[in-house]
N, C-alpha and C positions, 0 to 999 in steps of 0.2 A: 719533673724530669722522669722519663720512663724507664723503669727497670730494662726493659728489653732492649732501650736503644742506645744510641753514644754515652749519651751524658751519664754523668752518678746519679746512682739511686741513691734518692732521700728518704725513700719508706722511715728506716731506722729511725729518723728523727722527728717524723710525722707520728709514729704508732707506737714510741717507747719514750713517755719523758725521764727516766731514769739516764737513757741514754742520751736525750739532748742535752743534760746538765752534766755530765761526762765527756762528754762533745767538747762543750765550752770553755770546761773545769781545761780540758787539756792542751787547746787553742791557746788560752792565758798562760799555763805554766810552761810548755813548751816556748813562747812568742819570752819569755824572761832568758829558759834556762838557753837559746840558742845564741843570746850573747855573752853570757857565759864561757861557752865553748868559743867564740868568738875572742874574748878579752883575755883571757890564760893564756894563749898560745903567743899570744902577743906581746903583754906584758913578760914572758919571758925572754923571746927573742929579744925586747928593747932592754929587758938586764942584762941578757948573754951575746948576743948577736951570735948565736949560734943554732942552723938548724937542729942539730944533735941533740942539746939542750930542749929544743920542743919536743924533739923524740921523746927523751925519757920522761918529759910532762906524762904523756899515751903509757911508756911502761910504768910508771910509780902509780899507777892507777889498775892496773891490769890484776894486781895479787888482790884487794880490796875489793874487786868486784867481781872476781870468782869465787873468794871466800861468800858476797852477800848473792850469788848468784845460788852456791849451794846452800845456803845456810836460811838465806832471806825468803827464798820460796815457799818456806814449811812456816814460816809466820802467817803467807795469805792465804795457807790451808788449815792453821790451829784457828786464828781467830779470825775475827772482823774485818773483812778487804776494807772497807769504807776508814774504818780506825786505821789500817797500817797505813794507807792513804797519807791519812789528816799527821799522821805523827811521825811518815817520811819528810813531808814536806814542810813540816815544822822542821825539822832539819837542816834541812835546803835553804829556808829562810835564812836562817841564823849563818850559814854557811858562807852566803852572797852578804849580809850584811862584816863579816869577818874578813872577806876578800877585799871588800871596797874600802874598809880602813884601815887595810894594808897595803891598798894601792895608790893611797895619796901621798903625792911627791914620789911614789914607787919606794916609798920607805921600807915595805918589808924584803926579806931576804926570797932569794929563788927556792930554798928550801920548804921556807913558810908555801907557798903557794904551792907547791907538789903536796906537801902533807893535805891544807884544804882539797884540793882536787881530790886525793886519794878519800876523805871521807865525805866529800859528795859527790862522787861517782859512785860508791859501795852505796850511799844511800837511795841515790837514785836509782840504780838498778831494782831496791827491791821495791821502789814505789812503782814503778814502771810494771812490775811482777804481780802487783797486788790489781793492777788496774788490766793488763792484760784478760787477767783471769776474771775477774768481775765483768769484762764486756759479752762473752757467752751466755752468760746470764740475764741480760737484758735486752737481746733480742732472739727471734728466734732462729734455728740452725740454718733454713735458706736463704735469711738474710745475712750472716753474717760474712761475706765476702764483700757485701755492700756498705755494712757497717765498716771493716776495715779500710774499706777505698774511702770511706767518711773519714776515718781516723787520718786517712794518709793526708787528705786537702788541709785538717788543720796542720796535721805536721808541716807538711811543705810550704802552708802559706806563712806559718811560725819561723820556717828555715829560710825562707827567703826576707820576711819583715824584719827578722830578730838578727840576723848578721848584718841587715843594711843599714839599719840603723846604730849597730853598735858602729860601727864601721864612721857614720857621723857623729856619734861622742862620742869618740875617742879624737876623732879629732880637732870636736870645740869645744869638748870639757874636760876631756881627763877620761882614762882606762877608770877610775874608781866609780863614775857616774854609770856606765856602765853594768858593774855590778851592783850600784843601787837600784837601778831600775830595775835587776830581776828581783834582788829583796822584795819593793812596792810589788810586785805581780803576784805575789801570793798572798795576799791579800783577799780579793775577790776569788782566789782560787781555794782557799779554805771555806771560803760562805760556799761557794756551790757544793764545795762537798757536804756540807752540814745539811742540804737540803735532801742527798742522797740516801734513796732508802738501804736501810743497815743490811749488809752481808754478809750474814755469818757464816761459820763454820758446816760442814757438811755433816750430820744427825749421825754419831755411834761411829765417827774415822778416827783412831787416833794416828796422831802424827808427831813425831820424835822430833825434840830439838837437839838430841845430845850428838856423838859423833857420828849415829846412824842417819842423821839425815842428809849428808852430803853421798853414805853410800845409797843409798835409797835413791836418790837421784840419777846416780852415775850406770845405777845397777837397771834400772827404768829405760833410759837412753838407750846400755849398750843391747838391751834386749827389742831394738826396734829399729832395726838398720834402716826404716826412714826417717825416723830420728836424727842418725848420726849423718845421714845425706842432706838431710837439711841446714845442720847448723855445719856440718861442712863446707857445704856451697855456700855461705855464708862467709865461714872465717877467711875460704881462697878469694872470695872476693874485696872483703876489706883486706885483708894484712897486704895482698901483693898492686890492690889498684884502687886503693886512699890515701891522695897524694896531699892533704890537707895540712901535713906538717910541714910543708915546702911551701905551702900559702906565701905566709911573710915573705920569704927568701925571695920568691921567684914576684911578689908584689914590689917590694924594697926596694932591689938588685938587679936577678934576673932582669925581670920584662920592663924595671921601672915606671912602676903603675902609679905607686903612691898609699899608703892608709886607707885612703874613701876608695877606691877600687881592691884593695885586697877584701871587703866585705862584698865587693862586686864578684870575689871569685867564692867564696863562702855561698851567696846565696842563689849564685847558676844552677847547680844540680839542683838545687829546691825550686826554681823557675820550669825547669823542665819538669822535675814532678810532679809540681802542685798544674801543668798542663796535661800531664796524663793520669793525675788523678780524678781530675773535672771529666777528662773522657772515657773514662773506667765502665760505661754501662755494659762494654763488653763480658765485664771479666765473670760475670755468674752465669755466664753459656763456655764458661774451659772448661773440659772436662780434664783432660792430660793435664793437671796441676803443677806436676812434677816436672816434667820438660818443658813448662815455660817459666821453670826457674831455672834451671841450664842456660837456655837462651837466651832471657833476658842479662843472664851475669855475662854471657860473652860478648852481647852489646855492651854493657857496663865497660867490660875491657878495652874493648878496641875504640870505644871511645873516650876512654881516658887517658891511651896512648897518643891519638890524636892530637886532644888538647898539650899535647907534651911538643908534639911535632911543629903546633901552628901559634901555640900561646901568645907569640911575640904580638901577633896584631891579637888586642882585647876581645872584636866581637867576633872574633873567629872563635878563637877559646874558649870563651862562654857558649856559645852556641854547643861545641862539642859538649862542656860539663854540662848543657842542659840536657843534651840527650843521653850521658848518661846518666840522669837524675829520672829522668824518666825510664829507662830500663833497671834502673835501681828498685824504683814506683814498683815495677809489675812483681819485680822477684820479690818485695815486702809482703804485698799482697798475697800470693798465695804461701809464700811460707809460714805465713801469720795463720790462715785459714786453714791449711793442712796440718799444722802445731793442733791448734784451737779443737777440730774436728774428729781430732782423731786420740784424744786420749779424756778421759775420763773426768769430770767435774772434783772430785778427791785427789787429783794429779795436777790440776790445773798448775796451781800456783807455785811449785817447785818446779814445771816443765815450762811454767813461763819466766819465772826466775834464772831457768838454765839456759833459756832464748834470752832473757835479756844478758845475761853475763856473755853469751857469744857475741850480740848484737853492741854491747860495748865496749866490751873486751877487745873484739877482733878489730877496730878503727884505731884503739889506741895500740896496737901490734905495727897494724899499718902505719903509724905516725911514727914508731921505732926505725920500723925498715926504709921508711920514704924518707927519713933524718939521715937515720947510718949512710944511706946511697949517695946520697945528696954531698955528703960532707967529705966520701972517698972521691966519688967522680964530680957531677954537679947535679943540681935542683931538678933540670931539665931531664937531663938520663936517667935521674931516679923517676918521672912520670912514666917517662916512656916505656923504660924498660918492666914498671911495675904491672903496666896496662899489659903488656905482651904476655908475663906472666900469669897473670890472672883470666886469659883466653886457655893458654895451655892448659893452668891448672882444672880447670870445669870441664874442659873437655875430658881430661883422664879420669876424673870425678865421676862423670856420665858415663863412661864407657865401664868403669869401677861397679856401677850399680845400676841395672839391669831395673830391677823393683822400683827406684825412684822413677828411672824415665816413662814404665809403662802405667804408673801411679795415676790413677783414675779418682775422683773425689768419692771420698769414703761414706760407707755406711751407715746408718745412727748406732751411738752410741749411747751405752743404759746411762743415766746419771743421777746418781743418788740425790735426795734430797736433803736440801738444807734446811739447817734447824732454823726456825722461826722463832725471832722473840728469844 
């Protein structure tokens, strides 16, 4: 597939094996952790029958992954990416294996499974932190828009496998099989990490765990108003148009789909993605990076009002969440890239730490606000009116910031060397 033309570039994965076994390592964890997210929101609703209740799943997760957002980042710049890796995800394991034997017969309490959620979400953020910051590293700086369009297909093919299938055991085995299946996927996702060559630390940086390293982070951000444009655009777009906690409701109730179609609406926007990811050869001829993350968010919106409009017939709906999955696709890509590009290998890992804390943070906001809505007016008017919101807000965003929109892809950047050995 030719850099230049439609399709994704596969260089990354041809001219860097560090990076095909990163590829893969997160194809697999991903394709586990995406029923995951799948089976909590669900298993709650089926103890509470209430969207509200899934809301506050997204907020009791929100404190724990801002704290691992500030705190987690300065782990993948003191030591070993590759280690905080292996020793997140051992985590993770234990985490999904805890949720699955509290999910048979739905024996445990709604409480039990907010506390799991809240400590692997913290956890996953800062594994997610560690591996951000480690992909700069192993390819190099003009490929990496192509490497991330890589990352996005396995995401999206993950986000579309990993909710359709949960979506089928749950409904011929049980919510707890489930999360056994993401336990089993780390497995083979620890061996590829083991094969990955060691990451360490950058030669003569120190870096503070005590309480100076969440200001150290925040102090970093507020001095780079593309920074805060970025994970801006970001949180207006989850909090006001991620309608993902009214899944069940509008699967159940609402639209009367059923179980095996509530995973149908789960893994639309990852349909549409994982199709504009495949056709991404464009994206390393953007130059304006910055206003095709505006753009693309205000496809996202109006497309997800849309689906709020038309739902009732299924492949109309889907159709709409897949395009905005694909407009979703383009704004990850260059926010990823323009993060990545533009700050310093010594910074990485707290600045990706504080993109992942917005990047999981802001959906479980949006599962707050799309419950609350949902539960004053109904399921439907919380889409709609979330999508409408999420137009306005980008727009006042862009017009807010001048520097993001004329934002051209950035300069090289010095970056210090890492200690070896």
């Amino acid at each position: 597939m030719s850099s230049g033309g439609l399709f994704v570039d596969i260089t990354p994965i041809r001219r860097s094996r560090d990076f095909r076994l990163l590829w893969l390592c997160q194809f697999v964890s991903w394709s586990g952790r995406q029923t995951v997210l799948v089976a909590m929101p669900y298993q709650v609703y089926i103890l509470t029958h209430s969207s509200f209740a899934v809301g506050l799943l997204g907020l009791i997760q929100v404190g724990p992954i801002i704290v691992a957002g500030l705190y987690g980042g300065a782990l993948a710049d003191k030591f070993d990416r590759r280690r905080v890796q292996l020793v997140s995800k051992t985590v993770l394991a234990l985490g999904s294996i805890a949720l699955a034997i509290g999910a048979i017969h739905l024996q445990a309490p709604v409480a039990v499974v907010f506390v799991l959620a809240a400590v692997c979400s913290a956890t996953w953020a800062i594994d997610q932190a560690a591996r951000a910051a480690t992909m700069p590293r192993l390819v190099s700086r003009e490929l990496l828009p192509s490497a991330m369009s890589l990352m996005q297909v396995t995401f999206q093919t993950a986000s579309i496998g990993g909710p359709a299938l949960c979506g089928l055991i749950i409904a011929t085995a049980g919510v707890a099989w489930a999360y056994a299946f993401d336990a089993v996927a780390y497995f083979p996702v620890v061996a590829l990490l083991l094969l990955l060559s060691p990451q360490p630390a950058v030669e003569g940086h120190h870096v503070s765990l005590s309480w100076r390293a969440p200001a150290e982070a925040i102090r970093y951000v507020r001095g780079h108003r593309l920074l805060v444009g970025l994970f801006s655009a970001d949180l207006i777009a989850m909090i006001f148009g991620m309608p993902t906690a009214v899944f069940p409701a509008l699967a159940l109730t609402a639209f009367g789909y059923g179980p095996t179609a509530l995973g149908l609406l789960y893994a639309a926007p990852a349909a549409g993605a994982l199709i504009g990811s495949v056709l991404s050869g464009w994206v390393r001829r953007v130059s304006r990076q910055g206003m095709a993350v505006f753009v693309a968010i205000a496809v996202w919106g109006l497309a997800i009002a849309a689906f709020g409009l038309t739902g009732r017939v299924l492949w109309i709906g889907l159709a709409f969440l897949a395009i905005a999955g694909a407009a979703d696709l383009v704004s990850a890509i260059f926010r990823s890239t323009i993060l990545q590009l533009s700050i310093p290998d010594t910074m990485r890992g707290r600045m990706s730490a504080f993109h992942s804390m917005v990047t999981t943070s802001g959906p479980r906001l949006g599962d707050l606000e799309a419950g609350a809505v949902a539960a004053l007016v109904n399921p439907v008017f919380s889409v709609v009116s979330g999508g409408i919101a999420c137009v306005v807000g980008i727009g006042l965003l862009a017009a807010l910031l001048p520097q993001m929109r004329a934002q051209r892809a950035s300069a090289e950047v010095s970056v210090p060397r890492p200690v070896v050995g």
